[in-house]
DOZA-570072 format. One record per residue (C-alpha): residue number from 1; x, y, z. Coordinates in steps of 0.02 Angstrom, whole numbers, m for minus. Layout:
BEGIN
<atom pos="NUM" x="X" y="Y" z="Z"/>
...
This chain:
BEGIN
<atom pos="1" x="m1011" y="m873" z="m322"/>
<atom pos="2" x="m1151" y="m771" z="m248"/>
<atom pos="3" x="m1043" y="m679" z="m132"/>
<atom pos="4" x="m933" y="m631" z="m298"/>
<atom pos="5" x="m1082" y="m589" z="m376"/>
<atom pos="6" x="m1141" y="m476" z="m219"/>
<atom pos="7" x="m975" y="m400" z="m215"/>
<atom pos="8" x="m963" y="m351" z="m396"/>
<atom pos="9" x="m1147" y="m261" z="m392"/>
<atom pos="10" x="m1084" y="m159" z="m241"/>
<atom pos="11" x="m909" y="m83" z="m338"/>
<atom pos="12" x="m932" y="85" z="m385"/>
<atom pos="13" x="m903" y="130" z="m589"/>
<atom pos="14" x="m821" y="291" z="m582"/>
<atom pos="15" x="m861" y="415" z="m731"/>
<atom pos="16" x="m694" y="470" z="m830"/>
<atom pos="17" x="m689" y="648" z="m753"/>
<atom pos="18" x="m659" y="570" z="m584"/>
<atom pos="19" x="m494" y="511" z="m629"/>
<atom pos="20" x="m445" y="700" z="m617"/>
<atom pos="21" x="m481" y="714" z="m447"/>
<atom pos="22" x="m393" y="546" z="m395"/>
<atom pos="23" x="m227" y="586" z="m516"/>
<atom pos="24" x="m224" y="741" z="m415"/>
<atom pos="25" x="m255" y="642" z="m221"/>
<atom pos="26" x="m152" y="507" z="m284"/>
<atom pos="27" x="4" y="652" z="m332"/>
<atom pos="28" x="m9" y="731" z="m170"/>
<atom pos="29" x="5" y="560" z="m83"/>
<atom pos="30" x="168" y="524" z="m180"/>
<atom pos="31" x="251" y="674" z="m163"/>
<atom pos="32" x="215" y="663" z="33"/>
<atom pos="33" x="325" y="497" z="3"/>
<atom pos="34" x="434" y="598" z="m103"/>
<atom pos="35" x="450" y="725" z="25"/>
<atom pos="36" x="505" y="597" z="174"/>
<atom pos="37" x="645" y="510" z="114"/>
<atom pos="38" x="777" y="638" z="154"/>
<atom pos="39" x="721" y="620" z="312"/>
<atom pos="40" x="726" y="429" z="341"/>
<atom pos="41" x="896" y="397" z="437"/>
<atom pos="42" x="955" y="320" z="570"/>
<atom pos="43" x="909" y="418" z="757"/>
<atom pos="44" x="714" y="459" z="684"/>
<atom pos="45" x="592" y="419" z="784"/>
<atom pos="46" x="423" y="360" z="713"/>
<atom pos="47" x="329" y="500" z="769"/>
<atom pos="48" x="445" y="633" z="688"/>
<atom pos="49" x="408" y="544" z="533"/>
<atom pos="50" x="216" y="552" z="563"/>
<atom pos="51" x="225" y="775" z="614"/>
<atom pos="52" x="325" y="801" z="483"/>
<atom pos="53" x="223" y="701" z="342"/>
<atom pos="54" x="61" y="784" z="451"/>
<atom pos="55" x="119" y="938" z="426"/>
<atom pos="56" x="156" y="921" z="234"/>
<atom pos="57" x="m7" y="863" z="183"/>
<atom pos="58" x="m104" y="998" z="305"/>
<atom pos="59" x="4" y="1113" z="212"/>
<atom pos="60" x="m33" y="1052" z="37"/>
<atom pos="61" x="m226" y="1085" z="72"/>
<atom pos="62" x="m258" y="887" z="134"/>
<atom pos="63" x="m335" y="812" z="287"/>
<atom pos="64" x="m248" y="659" z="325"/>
<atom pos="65" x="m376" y="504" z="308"/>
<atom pos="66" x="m316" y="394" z="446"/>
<atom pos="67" x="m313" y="550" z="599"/>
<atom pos="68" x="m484" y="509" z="696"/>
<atom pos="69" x="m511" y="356" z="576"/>
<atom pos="70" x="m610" y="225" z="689"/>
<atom pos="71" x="m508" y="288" z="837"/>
<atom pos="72" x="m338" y="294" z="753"/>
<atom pos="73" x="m238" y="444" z="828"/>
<atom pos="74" x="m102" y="457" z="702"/>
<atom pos="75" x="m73" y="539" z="521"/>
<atom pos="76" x="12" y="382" z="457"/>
<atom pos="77" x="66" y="195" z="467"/>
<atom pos="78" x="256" y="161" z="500"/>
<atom pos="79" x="267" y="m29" z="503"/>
<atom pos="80" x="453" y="m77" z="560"/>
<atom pos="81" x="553" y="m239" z="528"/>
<atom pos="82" x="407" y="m385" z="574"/>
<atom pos="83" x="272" y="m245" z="593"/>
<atom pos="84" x="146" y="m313" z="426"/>
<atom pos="85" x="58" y="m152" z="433"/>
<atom pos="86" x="m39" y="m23" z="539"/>
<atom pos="87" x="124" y="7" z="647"/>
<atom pos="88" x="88" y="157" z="761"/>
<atom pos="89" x="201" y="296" z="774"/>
<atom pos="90" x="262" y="343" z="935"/>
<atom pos="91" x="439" y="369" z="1027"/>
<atom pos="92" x="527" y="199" z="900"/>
<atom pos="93" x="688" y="279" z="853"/>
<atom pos="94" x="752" y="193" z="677"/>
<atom pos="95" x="928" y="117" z="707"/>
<atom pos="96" x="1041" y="82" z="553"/>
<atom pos="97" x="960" y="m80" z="420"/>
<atom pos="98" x="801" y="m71" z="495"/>
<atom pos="99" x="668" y="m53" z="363"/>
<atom pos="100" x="508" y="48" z="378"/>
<atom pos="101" x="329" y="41" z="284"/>
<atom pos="102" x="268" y="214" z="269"/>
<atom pos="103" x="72" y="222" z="231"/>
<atom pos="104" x="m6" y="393" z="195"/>
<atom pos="105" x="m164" y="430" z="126"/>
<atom pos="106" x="m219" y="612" z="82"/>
<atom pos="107" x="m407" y="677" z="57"/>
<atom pos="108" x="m398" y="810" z="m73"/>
<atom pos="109" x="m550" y="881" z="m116"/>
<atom pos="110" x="m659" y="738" z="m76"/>
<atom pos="111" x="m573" y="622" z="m148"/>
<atom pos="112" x="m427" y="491" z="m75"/>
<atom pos="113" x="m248" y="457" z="m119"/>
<atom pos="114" x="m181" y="309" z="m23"/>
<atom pos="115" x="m1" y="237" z="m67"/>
<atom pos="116" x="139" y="180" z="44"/>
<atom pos="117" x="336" y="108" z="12"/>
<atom pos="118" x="458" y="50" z="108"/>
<atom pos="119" x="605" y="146" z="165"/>
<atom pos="120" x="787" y="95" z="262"/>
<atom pos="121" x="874" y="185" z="385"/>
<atom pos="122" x="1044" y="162" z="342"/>
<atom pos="123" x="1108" y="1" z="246"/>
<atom pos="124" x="974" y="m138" z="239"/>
<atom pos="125" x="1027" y="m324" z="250"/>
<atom pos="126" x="1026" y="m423" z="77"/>
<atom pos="127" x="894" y="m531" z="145"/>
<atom pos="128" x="788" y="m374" z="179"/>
<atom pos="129" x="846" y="m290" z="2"/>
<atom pos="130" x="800" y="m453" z="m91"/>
<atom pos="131" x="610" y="m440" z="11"/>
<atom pos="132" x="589" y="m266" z="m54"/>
<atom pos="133" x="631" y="m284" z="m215"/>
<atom pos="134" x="539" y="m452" z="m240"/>
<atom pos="135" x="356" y="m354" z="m152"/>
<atom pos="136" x="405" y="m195" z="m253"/>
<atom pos="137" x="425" y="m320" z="m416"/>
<atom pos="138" x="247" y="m444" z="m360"/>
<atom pos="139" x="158" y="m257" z="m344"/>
<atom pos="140" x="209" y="m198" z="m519"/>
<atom pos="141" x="143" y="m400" z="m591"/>
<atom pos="142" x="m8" y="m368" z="m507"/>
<atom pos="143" x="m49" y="m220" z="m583"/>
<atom pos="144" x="24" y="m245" z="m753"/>
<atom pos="145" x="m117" y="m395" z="m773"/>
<atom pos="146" x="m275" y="m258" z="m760"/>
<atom pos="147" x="m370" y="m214" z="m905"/>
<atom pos="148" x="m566" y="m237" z="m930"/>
<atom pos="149" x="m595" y="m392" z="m937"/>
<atom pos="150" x="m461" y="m462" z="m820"/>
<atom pos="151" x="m525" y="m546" z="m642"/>
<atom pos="152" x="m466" y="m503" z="m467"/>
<atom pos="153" x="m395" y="m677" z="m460"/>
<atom pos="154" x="m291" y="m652" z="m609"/>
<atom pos="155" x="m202" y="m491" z="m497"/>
<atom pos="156" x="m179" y="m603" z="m334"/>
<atom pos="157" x="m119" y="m767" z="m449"/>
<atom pos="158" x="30" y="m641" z="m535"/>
<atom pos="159" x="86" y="m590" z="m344"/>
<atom pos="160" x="42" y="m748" z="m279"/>
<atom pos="161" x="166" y="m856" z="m403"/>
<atom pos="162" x="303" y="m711" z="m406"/>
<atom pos="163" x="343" y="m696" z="m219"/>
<atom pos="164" x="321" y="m894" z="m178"/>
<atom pos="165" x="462" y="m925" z="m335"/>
<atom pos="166" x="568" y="m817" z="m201"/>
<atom pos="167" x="523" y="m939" z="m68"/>
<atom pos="168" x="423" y="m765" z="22"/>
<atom pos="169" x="249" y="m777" z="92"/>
<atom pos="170" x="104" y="m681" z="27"/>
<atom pos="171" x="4" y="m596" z="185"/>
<atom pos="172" x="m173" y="m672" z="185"/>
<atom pos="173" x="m247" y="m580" z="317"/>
<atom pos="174" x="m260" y="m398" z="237"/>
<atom pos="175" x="m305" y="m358" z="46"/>
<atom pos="176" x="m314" y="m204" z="m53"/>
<atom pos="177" x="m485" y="m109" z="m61"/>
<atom pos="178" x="m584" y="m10" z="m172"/>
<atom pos="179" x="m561" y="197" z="m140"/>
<atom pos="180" x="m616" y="349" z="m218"/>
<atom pos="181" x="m721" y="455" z="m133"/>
<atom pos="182" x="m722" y="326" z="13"/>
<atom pos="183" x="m584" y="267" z="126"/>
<atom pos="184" x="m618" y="86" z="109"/>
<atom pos="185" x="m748" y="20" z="m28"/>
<atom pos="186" x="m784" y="m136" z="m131"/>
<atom pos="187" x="m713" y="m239" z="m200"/>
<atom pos="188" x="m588" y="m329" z="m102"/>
<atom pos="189" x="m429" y="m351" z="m187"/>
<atom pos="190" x="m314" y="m520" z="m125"/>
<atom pos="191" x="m159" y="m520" z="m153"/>
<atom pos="192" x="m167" y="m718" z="m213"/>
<atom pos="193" x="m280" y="m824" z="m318"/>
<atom pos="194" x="m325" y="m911" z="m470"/>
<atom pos="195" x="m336" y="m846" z="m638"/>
<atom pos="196" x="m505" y="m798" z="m670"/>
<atom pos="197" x="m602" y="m802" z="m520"/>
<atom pos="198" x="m695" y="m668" z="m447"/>
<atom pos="199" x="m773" y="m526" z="m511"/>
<atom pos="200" x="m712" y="m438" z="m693"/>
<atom pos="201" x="m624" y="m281" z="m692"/>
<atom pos="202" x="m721" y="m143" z="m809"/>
<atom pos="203" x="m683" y="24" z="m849"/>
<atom pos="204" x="m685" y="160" z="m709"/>
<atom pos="205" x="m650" y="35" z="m574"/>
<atom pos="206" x="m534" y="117" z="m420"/>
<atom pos="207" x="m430" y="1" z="m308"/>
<atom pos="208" x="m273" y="m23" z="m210"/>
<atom pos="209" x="m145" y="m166" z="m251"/>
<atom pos="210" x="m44" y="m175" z="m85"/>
<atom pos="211" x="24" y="m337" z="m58"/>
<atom pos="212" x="106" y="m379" z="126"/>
<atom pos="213" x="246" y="m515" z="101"/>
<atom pos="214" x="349" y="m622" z="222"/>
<atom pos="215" x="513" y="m667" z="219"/>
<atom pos="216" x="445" y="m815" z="335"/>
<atom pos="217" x="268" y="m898" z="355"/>
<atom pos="218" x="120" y="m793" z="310"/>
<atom pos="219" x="18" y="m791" z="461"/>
<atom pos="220" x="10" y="m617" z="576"/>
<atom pos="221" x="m52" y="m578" z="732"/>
<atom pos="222" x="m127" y="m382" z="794"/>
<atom pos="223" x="m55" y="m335" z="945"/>
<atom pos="224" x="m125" y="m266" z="1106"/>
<atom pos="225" x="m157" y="m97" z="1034"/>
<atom pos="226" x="m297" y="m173" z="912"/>
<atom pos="227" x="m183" y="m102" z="756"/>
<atom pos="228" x="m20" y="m154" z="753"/>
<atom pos="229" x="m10" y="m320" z="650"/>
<atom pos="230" x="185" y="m410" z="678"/>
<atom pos="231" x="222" y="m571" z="577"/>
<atom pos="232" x="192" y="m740" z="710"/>
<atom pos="233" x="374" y="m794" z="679"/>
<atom pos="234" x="449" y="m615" z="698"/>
<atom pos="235" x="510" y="m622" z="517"/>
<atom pos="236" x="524" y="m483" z="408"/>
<atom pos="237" x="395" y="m429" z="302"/>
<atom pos="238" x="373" y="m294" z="163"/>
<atom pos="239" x="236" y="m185" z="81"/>
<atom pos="240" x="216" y="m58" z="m57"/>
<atom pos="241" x="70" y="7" z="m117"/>
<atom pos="242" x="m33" y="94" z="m271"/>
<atom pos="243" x="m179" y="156" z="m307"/>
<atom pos="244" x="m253" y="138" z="m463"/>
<atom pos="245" x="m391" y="150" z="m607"/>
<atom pos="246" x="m462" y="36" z="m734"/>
<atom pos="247" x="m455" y="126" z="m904"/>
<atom pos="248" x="m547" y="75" z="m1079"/>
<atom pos="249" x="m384" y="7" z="m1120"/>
<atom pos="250" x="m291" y="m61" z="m963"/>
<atom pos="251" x="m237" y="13" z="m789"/>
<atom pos="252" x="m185" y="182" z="m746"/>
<atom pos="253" x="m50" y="227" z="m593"/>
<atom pos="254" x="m116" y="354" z="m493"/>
<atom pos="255" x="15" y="349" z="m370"/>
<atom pos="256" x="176" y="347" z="m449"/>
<atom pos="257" x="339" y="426" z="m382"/>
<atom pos="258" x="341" y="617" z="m472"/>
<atom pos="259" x="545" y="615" z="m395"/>
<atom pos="260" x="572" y="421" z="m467"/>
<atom pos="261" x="604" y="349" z="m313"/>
<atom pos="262" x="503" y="205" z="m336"/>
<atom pos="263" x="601" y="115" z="m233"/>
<atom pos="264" x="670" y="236" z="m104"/>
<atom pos="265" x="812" y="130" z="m37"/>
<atom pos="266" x="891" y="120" z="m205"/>
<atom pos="267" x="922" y="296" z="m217"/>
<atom pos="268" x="1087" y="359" z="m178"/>
């Protein structure tokens, strides 16, 4: 309980006029999202995806967070298949079903828009489609639970119960994080839980809700490179990501789709 209680002393209580400057970071991360899916087809590589989201957000007035972030070298994540999160890109060229995380986050004027969603190349498999949907579906539960008042625990316990009725497996190894005008903040936000527990969500917290689900067991490992993080059975797993707000009345999207495409591979 006293770690909770350290934890909730250290998140930061935003004022309301900095949700203009995150609705604005958060847009431009979107619309980078937006902007790739044309572009997601078989014979890609990894790194095209990475210069040409690099050069959108340069263009759009942004530095990309993660380029020179603790020794990262790249503009994005592109997590492929079993790859959890934190895939590289590099010379991986997308062949037809495979299905890609894309994680971009955007500092716009100090302050940081950080979403990601998952993408095919080509036709996915039904198992994969179902493992989308069902992480696209335990994100949206997650955040439809936060208003003031409302515990961390109660946003992991909606994911949590969601993707194990699917017989999936909630990542336990990474969590969303508080962001505004830093990267990576308090509090740290699980993506499973118990109703109630840990510290109470007020009014002008930020935070991501980006839970990492297995179509197998839960556990990862991080490979060689010290980023890459693949599922231990070679399963595959699934992300999506928003950032978000806690308003005087509930929750507030910051990065929604301005095109609609939520869910990417359901377009077309």
């Amino acid at each position: 309980m006293d770690q909770q209680g350290g934890e909730a002393r250290r998140i930061i209580i935003h004022r309301p006029e900095d949700f203009e400057g995150m609705r604005k970071a958060g847009r431009l991360a979107a619309e980078t999202l937006d902007m790739i899916a044309e572009h997601i087809r078989p014979g890609i590589t990894t790194g095209e995806i990475d210069r040409i989201c690099h050069d959108f957000m340069v263009a759009h007035g942004a530095v990309p967070a993660t380029l020179g972030y603790r020794g990262y070298t790249k503009s994005t994540c592109t997590s492929v298949n079993h790859v959890v999160c934190h895939g590289i890109p590099g010379d991986r060229v997308l062949a037809d079903g495979d299905i890609v995380n894309i994680d971009v986050t955007v500092i716009l004027d100090g302050w940081y828009g950080d979403t990601s969603r998952m993408f095919v190349a080509g036709t996915p498999s039904t198992k994969a489609r179902l493992l989308m949907d069902v992480t696209y579906e335990a994100m949206m539960r997650g955040i439809a639970v936060i208003k003031p008042g409302a515990t961390l625990g109660d946003i992991g316990h909606a994911i949590q119960t969601f993707v194990e009725r699917h017989r999936f497996s909630v990542v336990r190894d990474f969590c969303g994080h508080g962001i505004g005008r830093h990267f990576h903040a308090p509090p740290n936000v699980l993506h499973y839980g118990r109703p109630g527990e840990g510290p109470k969500l007020k009014p002008g917290m930020f935070f991501t809700v980006e839970p990492m689900v297995n179509a197998g067991r839960p556990e990862v490992k991080i490979l060689d490179d010290g980023w890459t993080a693949v599922t231990r059975d070679r399963s595959l797993s699934a992300q999506f990501e928003h950032m978000v707000g806690v308003t005087e009345t509930g929750v507030e999207i910051f990065t929604l789709s301005p095109a609609g495409q939520h869910r990417p591979y359901h377009q077309g």
